[in-house]
C-alpha positions as CSV (number, residue, x, y, z in Angstrom):
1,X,18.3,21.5,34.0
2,X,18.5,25.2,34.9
3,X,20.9,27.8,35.1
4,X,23.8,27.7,37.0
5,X,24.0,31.5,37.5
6,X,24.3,32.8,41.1
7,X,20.9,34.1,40.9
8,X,19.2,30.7,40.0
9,X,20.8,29.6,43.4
10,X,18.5,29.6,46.5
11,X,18.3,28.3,50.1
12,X,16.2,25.3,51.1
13,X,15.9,23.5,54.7
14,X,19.4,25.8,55.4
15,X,21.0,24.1,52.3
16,X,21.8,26.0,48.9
17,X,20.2,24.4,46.3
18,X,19.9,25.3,42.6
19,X,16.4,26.4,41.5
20,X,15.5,24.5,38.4
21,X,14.4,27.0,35.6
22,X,13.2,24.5,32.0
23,X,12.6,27.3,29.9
24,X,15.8,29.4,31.2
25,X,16.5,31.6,27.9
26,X,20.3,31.4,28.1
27,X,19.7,27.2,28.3
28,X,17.1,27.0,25.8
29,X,19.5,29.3,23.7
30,X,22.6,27.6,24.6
31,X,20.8,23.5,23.7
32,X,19.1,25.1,20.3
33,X,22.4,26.1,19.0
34,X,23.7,22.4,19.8
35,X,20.2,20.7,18.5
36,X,20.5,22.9,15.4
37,X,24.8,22.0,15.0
38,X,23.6,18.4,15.0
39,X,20.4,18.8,12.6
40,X,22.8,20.2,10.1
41,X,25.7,17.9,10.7
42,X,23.5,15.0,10.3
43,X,21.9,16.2,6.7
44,X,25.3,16.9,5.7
45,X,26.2,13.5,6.6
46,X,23.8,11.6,6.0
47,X,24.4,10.4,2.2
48,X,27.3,8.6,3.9
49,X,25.2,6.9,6.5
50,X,24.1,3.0,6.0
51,X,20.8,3.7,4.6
52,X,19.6,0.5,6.7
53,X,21.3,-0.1,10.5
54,X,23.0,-2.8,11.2
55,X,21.4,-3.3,14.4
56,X,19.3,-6.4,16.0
57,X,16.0,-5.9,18.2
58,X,17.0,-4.6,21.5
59,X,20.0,-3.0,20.6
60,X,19.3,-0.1,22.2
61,X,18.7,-1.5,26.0
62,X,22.6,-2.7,26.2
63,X,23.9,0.8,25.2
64,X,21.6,3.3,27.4
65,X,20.7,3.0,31.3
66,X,17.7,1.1,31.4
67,X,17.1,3.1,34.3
68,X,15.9,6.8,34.5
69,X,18.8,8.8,36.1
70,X,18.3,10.7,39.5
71,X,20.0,13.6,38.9
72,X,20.6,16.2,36.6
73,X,22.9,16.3,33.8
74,X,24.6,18.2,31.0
75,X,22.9,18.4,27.6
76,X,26.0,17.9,26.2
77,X,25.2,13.8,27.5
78,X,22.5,13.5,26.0
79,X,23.9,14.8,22.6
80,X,26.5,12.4,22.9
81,X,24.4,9.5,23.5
82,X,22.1,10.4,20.5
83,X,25.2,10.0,18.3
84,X,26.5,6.8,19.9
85,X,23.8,4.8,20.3
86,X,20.4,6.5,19.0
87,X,21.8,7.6,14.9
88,X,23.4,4.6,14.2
89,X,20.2,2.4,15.2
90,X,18.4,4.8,12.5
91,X,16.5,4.1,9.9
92,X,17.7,6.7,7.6
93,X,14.1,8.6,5.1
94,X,16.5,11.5,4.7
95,X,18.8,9.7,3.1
96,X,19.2,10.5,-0.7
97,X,19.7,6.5,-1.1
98,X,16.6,6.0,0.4
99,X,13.5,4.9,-1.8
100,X,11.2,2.6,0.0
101,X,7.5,3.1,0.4
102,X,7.3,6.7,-0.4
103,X,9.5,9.4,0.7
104,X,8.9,11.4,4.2
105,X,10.0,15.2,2.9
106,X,11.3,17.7,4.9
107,X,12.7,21.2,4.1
108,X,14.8,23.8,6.2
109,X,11.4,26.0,6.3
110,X,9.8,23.1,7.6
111,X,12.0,22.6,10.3
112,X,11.8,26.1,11.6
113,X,8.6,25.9,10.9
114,X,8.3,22.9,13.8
115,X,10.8,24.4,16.1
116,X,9.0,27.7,16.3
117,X,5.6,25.5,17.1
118,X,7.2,23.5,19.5
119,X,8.5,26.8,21.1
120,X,5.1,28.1,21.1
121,X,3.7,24.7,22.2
122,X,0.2,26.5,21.6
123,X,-2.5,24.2,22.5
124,X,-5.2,24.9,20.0
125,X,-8.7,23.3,20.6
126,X,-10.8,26.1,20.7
127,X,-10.2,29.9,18.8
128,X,-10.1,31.1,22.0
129,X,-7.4,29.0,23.2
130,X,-5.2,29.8,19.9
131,X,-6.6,32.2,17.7
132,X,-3.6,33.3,15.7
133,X,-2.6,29.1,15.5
134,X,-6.5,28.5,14.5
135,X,-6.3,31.2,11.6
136,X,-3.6,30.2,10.1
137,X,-3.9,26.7,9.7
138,X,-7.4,27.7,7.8
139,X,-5.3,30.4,5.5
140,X,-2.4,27.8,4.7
141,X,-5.3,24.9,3.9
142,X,-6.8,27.6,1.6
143,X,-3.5,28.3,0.1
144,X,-3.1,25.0,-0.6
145,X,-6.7,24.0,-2.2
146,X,-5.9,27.3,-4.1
147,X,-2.2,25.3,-5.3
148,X,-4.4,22.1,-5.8
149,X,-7.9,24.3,-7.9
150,X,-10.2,22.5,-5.1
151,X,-13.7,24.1,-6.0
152,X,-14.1,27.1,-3.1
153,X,-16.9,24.8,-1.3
154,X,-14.0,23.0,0.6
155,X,-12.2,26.5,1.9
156,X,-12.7,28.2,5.0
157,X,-12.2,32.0,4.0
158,X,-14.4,31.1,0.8
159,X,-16.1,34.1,-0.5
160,X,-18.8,32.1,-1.7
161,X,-22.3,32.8,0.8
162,X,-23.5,29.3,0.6
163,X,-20.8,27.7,1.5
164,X,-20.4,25.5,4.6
165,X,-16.9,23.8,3.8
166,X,-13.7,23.7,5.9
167,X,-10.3,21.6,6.9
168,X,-8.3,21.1,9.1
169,X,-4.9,19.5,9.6
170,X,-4.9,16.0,11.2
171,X,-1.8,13.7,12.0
172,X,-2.3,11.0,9.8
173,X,-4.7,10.2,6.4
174,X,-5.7,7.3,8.8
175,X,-7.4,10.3,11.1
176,X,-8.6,11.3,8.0
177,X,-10.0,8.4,6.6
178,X,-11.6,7.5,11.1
179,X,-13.1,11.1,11.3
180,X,-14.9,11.1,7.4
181,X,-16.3,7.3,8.2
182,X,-17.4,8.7,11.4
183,X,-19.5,11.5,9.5
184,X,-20.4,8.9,7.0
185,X,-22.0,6.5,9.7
186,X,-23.8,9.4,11.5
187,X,-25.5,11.0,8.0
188,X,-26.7,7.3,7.2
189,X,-28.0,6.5,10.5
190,X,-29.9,9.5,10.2
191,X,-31.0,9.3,7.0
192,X,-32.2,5.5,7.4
193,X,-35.6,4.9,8.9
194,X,-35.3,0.9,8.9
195,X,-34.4,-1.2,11.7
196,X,-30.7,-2.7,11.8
197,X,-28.7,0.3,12.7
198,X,-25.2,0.3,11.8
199,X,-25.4,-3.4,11.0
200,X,-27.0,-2.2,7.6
201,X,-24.1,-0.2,6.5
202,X,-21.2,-0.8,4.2
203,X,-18.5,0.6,2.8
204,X,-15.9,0.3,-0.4
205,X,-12.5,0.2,-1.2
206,X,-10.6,-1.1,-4.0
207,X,-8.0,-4.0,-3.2
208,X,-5.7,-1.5,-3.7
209,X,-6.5,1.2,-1.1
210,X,-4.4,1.3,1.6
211,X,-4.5,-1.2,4.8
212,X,-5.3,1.8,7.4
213,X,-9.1,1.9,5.7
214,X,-10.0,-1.5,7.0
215,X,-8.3,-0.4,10.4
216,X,-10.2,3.0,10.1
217,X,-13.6,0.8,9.4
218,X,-12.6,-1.4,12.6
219,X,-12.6,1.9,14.9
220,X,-15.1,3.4,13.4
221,X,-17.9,0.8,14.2
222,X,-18.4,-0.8,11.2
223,X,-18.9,-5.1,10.9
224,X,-16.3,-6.1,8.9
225,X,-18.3,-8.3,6.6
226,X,-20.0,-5.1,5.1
227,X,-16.5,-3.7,4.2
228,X,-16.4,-4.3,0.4
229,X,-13.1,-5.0,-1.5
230,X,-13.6,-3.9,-5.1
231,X,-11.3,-6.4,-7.0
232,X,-8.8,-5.0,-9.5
233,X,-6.7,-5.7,-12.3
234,X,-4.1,-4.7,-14.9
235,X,-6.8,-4.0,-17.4
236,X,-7.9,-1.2,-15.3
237,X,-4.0,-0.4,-14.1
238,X,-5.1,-1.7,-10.7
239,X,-7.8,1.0,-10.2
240,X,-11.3,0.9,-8.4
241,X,-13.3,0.3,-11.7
242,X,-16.7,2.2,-11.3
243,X,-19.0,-0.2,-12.8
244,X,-17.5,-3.2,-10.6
245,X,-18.6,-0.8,-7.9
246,X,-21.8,-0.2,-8.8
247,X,-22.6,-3.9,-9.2
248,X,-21.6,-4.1,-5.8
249,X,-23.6,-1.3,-4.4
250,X,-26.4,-2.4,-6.2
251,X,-26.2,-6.2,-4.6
252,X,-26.4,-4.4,-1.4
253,X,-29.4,-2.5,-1.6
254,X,-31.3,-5.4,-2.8
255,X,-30.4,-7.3,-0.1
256,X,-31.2,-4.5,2.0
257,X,-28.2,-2.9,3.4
258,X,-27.2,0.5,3.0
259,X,-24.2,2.1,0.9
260,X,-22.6,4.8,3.0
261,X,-19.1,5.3,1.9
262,X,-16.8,4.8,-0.7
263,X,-12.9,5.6,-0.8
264,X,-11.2,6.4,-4.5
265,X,-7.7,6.7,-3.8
266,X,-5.3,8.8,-5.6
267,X,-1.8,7.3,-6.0
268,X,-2.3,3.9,-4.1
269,X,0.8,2.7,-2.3
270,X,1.1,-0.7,-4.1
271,X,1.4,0.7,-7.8
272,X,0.6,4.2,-7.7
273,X,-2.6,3.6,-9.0
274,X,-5.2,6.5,-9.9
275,X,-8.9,5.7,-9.2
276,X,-11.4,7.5,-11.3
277,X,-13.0,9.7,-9.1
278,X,-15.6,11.2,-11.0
279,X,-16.8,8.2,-12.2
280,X,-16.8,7.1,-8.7
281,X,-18.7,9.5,-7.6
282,X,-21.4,9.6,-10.3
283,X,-21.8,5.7,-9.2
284,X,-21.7,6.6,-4.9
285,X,-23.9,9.6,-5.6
286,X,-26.1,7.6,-6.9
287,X,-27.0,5.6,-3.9
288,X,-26.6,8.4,-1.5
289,X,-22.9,7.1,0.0
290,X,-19.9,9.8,0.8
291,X,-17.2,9.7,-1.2
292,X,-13.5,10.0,0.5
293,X,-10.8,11.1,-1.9
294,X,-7.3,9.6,0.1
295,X,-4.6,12.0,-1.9
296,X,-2.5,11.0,0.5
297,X,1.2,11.1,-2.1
298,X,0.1,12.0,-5.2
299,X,-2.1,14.7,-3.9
300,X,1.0,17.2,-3.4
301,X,1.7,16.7,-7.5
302,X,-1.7,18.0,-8.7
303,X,-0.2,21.4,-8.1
304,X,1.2,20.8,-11.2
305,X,-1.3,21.8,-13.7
306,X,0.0,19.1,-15.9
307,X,-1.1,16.6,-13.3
308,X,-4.4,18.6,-12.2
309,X,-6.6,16.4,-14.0
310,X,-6.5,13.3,-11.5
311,X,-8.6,15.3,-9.4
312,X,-11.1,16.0,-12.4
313,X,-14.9,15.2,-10.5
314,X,-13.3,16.2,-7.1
315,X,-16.2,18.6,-6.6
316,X,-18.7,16.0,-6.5
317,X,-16.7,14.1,-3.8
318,X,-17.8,14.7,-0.1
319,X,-14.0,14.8,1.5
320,X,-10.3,14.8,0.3
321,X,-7.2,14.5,2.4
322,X,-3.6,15.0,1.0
323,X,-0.3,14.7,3.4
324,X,2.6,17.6,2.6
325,X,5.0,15.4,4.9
326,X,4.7,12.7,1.9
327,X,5.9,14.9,-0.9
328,X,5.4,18.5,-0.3
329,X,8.4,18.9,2.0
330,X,6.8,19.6,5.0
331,X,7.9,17.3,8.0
332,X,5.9,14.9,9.8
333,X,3.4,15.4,10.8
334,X,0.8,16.7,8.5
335,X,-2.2,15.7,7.1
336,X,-4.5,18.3,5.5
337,X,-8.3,17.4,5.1
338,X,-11.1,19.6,3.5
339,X,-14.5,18.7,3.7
340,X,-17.7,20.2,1.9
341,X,-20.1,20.2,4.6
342,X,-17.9,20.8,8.3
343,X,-21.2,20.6,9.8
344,X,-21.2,17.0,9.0
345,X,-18.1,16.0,10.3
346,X,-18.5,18.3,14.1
347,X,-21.9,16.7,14.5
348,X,-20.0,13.9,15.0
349,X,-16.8,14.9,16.7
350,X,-17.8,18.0,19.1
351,X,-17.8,17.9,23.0
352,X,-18.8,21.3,24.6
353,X,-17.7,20.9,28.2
354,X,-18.3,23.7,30.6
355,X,-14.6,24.4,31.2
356,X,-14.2,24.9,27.4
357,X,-17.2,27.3,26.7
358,X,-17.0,30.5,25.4
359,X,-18.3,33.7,23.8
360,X,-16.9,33.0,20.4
361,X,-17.4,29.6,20.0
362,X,-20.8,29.5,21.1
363,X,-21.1,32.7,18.7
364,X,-21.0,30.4,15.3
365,X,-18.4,32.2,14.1
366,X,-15.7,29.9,14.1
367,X,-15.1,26.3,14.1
368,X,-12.6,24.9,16.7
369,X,-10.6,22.4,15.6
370,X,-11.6,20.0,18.5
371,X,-15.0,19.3,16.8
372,X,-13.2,17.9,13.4
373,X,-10.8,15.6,15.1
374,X,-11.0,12.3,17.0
375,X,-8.8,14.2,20.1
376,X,-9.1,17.6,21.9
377,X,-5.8,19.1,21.4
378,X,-4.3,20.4,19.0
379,X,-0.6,20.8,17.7
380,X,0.3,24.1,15.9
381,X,1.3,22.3,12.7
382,X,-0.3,24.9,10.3
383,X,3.0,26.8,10.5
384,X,5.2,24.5,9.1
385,X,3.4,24.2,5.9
386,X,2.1,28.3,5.9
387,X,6.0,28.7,6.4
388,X,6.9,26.4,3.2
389,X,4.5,27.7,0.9
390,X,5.2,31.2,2.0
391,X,9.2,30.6,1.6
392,X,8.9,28.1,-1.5
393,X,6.0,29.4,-3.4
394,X,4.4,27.2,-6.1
395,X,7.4,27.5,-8.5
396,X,9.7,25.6,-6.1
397,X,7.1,23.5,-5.1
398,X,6.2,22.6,-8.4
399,X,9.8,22.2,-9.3
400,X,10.7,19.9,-6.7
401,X,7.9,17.5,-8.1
402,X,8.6,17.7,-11.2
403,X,12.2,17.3,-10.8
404,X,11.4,13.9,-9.0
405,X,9.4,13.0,-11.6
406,X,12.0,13.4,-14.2
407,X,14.3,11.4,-12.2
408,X,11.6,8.5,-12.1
409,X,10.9,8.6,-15.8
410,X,15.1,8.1,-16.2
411,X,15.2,5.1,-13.8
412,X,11.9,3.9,-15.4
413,X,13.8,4.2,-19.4
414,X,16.7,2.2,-17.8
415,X,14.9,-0.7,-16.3
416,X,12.6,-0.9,-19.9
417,X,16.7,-0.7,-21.8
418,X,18.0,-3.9,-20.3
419,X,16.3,-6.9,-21.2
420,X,17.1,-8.8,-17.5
421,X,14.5,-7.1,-16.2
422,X,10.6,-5.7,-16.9
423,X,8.1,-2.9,-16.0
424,X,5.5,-4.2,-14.4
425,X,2.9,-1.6,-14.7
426,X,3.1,1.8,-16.2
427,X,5.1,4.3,-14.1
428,X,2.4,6.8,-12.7
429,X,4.4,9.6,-10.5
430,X,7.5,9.0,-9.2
431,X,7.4,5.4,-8.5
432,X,8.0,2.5,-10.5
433,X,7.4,-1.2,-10.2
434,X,10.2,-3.7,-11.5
435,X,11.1,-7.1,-11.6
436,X,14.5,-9.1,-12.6
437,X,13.2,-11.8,-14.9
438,X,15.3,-15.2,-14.6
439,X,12.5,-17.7,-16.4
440,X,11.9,-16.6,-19.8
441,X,9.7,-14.2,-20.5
442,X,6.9,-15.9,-21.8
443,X,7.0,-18.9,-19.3
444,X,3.8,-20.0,-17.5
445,X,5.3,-22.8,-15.4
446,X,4.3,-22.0,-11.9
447,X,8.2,-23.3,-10.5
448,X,9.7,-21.0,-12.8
449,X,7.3,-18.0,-11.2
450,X,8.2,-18.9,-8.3
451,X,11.7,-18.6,-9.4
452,X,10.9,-15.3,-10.4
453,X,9.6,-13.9,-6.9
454,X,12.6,-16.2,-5.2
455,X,15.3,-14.1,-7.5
456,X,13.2,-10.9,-6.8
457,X,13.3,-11.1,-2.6
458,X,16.7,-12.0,-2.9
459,X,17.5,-9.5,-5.1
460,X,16.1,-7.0,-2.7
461,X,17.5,-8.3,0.2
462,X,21.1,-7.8,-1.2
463,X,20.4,-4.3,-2.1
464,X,19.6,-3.8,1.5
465,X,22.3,-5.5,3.3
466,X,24.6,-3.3,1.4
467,X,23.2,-0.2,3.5
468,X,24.1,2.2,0.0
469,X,20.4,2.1,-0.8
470,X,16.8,1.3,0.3
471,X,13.8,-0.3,-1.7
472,X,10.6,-2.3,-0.5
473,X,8.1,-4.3,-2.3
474,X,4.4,-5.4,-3.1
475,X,2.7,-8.4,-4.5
476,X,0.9,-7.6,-7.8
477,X,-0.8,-10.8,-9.2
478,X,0.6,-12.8,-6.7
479,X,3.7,-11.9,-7.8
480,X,7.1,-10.2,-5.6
481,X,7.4,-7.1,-7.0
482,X,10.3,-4.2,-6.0
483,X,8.9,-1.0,-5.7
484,X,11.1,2.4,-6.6
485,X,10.0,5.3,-4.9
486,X,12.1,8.7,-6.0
487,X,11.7,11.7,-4.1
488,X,13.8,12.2,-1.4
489,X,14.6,15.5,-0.1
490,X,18.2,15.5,-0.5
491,X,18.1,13.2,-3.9
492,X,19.5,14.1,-6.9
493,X,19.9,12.5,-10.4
494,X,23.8,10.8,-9.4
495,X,22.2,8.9,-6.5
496,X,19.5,7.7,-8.5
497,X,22.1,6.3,-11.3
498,X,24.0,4.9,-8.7
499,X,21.5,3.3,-7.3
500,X,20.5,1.5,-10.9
501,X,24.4,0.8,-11.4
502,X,24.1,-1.5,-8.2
503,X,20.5,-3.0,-9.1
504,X,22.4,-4.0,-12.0
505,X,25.4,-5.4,-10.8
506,X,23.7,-7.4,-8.2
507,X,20.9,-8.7,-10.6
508,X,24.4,-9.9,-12.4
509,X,25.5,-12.2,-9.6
510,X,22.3,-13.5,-9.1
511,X,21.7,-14.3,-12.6
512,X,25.3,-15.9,-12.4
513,X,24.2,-18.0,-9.3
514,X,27.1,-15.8,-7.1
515,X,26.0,-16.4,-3.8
C-alpha cells in the first residue's frame, strides 16, 4: 500500500506505475486513526461479546482466501474482514465476564505504550544499537523493584558499589525460568570437580509449580529423572514445604548428585498458593543450589505493602521474575526478571560476533540485553510499562489490585453463604477455588466423588456455553475443581455478581437434574 498522490506515481518499462511507499505518513496516519476507531469500539463493546466463540476448528479457512492475494488493496478490507470473520472467532481476556486462568491486563497507557514501540520498531541487542530503549527498560525495572522493596542488589542504577545485579524484560516467565536454569547449570558445572557432568544435576519444584518449569528443565539440558516434584498438601495450603525439600536435597547428595536449583513460586496457578521463600532458601543455600522466585501473578500485588511480606527472604534468593501483563495492566508481552549476579546469567547467554562489536560494549559499562536472553533481538517493551507506571503511579496501581481483591473476597463470602457449594482452599489474591457439592458433605463413597467432579465439569461447561462468562478449572486431591480468577481490566463489582447470580442458577438446574 502506498500513496496514491500524483507524486507517488512514476514510470516503469514506459508504463506508470505507483511507487509503493509502507511507511507513507499520510497512510500510516490515515490506518492508525481506523486501528485506533476499532481498539476503542471493541473495548466499548466488548462486555456484550460472547465471552467464548461459537466457532469449530478451522472456521477461519472457509471465511478468508486461503490464498495470499496478488495485488494491493484498501485497508478499509482488511478492517472489514477482522470484524467479520477474525473478532467473532475470539476468545475474548478483555472481557469483564471473563475469569479463567488469570487475567491478561491491559491499560490505555499500555497500548500507546505498544503502538509507539512498534512505531519505533527499535531493535535493541546491544546499547549501541538502542541506547535510549536499553535505558529505559533498566529505569522502569528499577522503578518497579523500588514498587515491589526488592533489596538494591537486583537494580541496575543501584547506588550500592558492590553490586553486580540487573534485569531485564523477557517475553514470557518461561524465558525466565530457561535463561536462570541455564545460569544454574553453568555455576554447578563449574563448581563440580567430579565426573558425570550435567547428569549429576537436579532440580525442584513443588507439584504445584507451573507446567513451563519441567518444559524449561527439557530445553535447558537437564535428564528428567533428576527433576524433583516436591509433593504437597492442604496441610501446607498446597505450598513447597521446606523440610520435604530438604529431605529431598539431602537424598541426593548422598547418592551423589548435585542440587543446583530450586523454584518457590509465588501465587501458583492451580490454587494461588504461596511458597515460603525464605525458608526455601535457607534450605537451597544450604547445598549451594540457586533459588528462582516465579512471581509471575501475584508478584504485581506485593506493591501493596499489606501484601509485601510474601516476598519476606527475597534477598537470599538468586533470581525473581514477575509478569505486568498478568496483573499490572501492562499488555502482553512482559516479563520482568532481576537477577543478583548478571554476570551469572551473560556467562551463559552472550555471543560477541564481529558484526556486533563495539566501543561501549566492550568498555564494561553496560550490559546489552542480548547476553541475558535466549535470542538476539530485542523488542522495545520497557515503554509500555515506564509509560504505565509513569501515567498510573503506585496509587492507581495499588488501587486497581486492591479493588480486585475486594471483589474476590465478595465472590469468596458468597460461595461460603450458600450451603450448595464449598471453599475448597483459602482464597489467597484474587482467585478462589469452589466446588457445587451434590453428595453430602461428609460422604467418602468414591461414586458419590465422582459425582461430585461429574456435577462440577458440567457445571462449568454450562457456564461456558452460555458465552455471558468464563471460568476454567484444576484438579486438587484428585478432585474437579472451578477456579475464579477476578481481575479483569474492564471488571467491576456488577459483573462479578452477575456472574455468581448465574453460577447459582445453573448449580440449581443441575441439582434439580434439568438437563
Amino acid at each position: 500500500m502506498g500513496s496514491l498522490d500524483t507524486n507517488a506515481l512514476h514510470v516503469q518499462d514506459g508504463a506508470i506505475v505507483e511507487e509503493f511507499r509502507p511507511l507513507d505518513p499520510d497512510d500510516v496516519r490515515a490506518c492508525l486513526h481506523k486501528a485506533v476507531d476499532f481498539v476503542a469500539d471493541y473495548l466499548h463493546s466488548v462486555e456484550s461479546l460472547p465471552v467464548l466463540p461459537d466457532v469449530q476448528p478451522g472456521y477461519l479457512q472457509k471465511l478468508l482466501s486461503p490464498s495470499p492475494p496478488a495485488t494491493s488493496a484498501p485497508f478499509d478490507v482488511a478492517m472489514k474482514e477482522l470484524r467479520a470473520a477474525v473478532v467473532p472467532g475470539t476468545t475474548h481476556w478483555a472481557s469483564p465476564n471473563f475469569f479463567a486462568f488469570f487475567p491478561a491486563t491491559n491499560s490505555a497507557a499500555a497500548i500507546a505504550g505498544e503502538l509507539v514501540a512498534s512505531a519505533m520498531n527499535t531493535v535493541g541487542f546491544t546499547w549501541q544499537a538502542a541506547p535510549a530503549a536499553t535505558e529505559l527498560e533498566a529505569l522502569a525495572l528499577d522503578w518497579l523493584a523500588q514498587l515491589l522493596r526488592l533489596p538494591p542488589d537486583f537494580m541496575i542504577n543501584t547506588t550500592t558499589p558492590s553490586s553486580s545485579g540487573g534485569g531485564v524484560i523477557l517475553g514470557t516467565t518461561s524465558e525466565a525460568m530457561l535463561v536462570t536454569l541455564v545460569a544454574a547449570r553453568d555455576a554447578a558445572l563449574r563448581r563440580s570437580s567430579s565426573s558425570g557432568g550435567i547428569a549429576r544435576l537436579t532440580v525442584y519444584a513443588s507439584d504445584q509449580t507451573h507446567s513451563t518449569f519441567l518444559k524449561a528443565c527439557r530445553l535447558a539440558g537437564f535428564d528428567p529423572v533428576n527433576v524433583r516434584t516436591v509433593p504437597t498438601g492442604a496441610e501446607t495450603e498446597y505450598a513447597l514445604d521446606a523440610a520435604r525439600l530438604r529431605d529431598a536435597m539431602r537424598d541426593d547428595v548422598d547418592a551423589g548428585l548435585v542440587p543446583t536449583y530450586v523454584c518457590a513460586t509465588l501465587g501458583t496457578t492451580s490454587t494461588n498458593a504461596v511458597d515460603p521463600i525464605g525458608a526455601v532458601a535457607d534450605v537451597a543455600g544450604g547445598f549451594g543450589a540457586w533459588v528462582h522466585v516465579d512471581a509471575a501473578y501475584a508478584g504485581s500485588a506485593c506493591i501493596c505493602p499489606e501484601f509485601r511480606h510474601h516476598l519476606n527472604g527475597v534477598e537470599r534468593v538468586d533470581s525473581i521474575s514477575m509478569s505486568p501483563h498478568k496483573w499490572l495492566l501492562t499488555c502482553l508481552d512482559c516479563t520482568c526478571l532481576w537477577v543478583r549476579n548478571k554476570r551469572q546469567l551473560t556467562s551463559s547467554l552472550e555471543t560477541n560476533p564481529e558484526y556486533l562489536r563495539n566501543d561501549v560494549s566492550e568498555s564494561g559499562d553496560v550490559t546489552d540485553l542480548k547476553d541475558m536472553q535466549v535470542g538476539i533481538g530485542h523488542r522495545f517493551r520497557g515503554l509500555k510499562l515506564w509509560m504505565v507506571m509513569r501515567t498510573y503511579g503506585a496509587s492507581k496501581l495499588q488501587h486497581h489490585i486492591r479493588s480486585d481483591i475486594a471483589m474476590a473476597k465478595m465472590f469468596e463470602d458468597c460461595v461460603r453463604a450458600d450451603d450448595r457449594f464449598e471453599v475448597v482452599v483459602p482464597r489467597k489474591f484474587a482467585l478462589v477455588c469452589f466446588r457445587i457439592i451434590v453428595r453430602p458433605r461428609h460422604g467418602a463413597m468414591k461414586v458419590e466423588e465422582d459425582a461430585d467432579d461429574v456435577a462440577n465439569q458440567d457445571l462449568m461447561e454450562r457456564l461456558n456455553k452460555t458465552g455471558k462468562m468464563y471460568v476454567a478449572h484444576t484438579v486438587v486431591n484428585g478432585r474437579f475443581v472451578i477456579r475464579f480468577a477476578v481481575g479483569s481490566s474492564m471488571q467491576e463489582e456488577r459483573h462479578v455478581r452477575s456472574a455468581w447470580e448465574l453460577i447459582q442458577k445453573t448449580a440449581g438446574e443441575i441439582l434439580r437434574g434439568e438437563p
